[in-house]
C-alpha positions in Angstrom: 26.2 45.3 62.0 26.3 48.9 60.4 28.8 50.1 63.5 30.7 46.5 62.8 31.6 47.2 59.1 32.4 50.6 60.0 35.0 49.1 62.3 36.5 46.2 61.1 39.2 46.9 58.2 37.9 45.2 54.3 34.9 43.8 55.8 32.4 45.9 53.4 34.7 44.7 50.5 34.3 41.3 51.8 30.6 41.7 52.1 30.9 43.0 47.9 32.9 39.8 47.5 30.6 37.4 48.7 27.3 39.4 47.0 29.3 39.1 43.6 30.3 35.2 44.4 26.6 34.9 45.0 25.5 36.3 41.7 28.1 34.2 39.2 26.8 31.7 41.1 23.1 32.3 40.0 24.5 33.3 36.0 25.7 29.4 36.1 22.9 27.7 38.2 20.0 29.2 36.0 21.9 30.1 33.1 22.5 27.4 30.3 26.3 25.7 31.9 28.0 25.0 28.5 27.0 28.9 26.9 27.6 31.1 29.8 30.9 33.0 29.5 32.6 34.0 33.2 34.6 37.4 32.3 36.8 36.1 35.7 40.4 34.9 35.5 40.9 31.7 38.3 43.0 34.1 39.9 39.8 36.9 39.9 37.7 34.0 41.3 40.0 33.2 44.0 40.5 37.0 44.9 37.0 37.3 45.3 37.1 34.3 47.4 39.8 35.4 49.8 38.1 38.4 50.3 34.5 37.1 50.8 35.6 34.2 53.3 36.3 37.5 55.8 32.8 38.0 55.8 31.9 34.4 56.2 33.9 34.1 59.6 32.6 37.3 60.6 29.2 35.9 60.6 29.6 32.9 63.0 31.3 35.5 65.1 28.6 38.2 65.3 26.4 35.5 65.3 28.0 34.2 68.7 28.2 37.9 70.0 24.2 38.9 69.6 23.3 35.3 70.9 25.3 36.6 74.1 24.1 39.3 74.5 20.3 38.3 74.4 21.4 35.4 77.0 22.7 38.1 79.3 19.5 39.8 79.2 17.7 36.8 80.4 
């Protein structure tokens, strides 16, 4: 996955994207809903979005790849 990253243009942004999704995500599940304050703009949220959904694809696509090659070897 290392070589894959290296390789494929904005995917370690992407990966920072969906890390940082992830943890906003946590602040409002175990935080109190009504007190927390987001320091993100819609726009921010949806940035981080665009960029995280290229890591997202890229799973189901890796995914797909290794599960080949281990039915190749069989």
């Amino acid at each position: 996955m290392r070589a894959r990253i290296d390789e494929v243009e904005n995917l370690e942004d992407a990966i920072k994207s969906f890390m940082e999704i992830g943890r906003e995500r946590n602040q409002l599940v175990h935080s109190d809903y009504a007190s927390l304050s987001i320091n993100k703009t819609p726009d921010d949220i949806y940035t981080l979005y665009l960029s995280a959904d290229v890591f997202v694809k890229s799973v189901g696509v890796e995914l797909r790849a290794c599960s080949a090659k281990l039915a190749a070897r069989t």
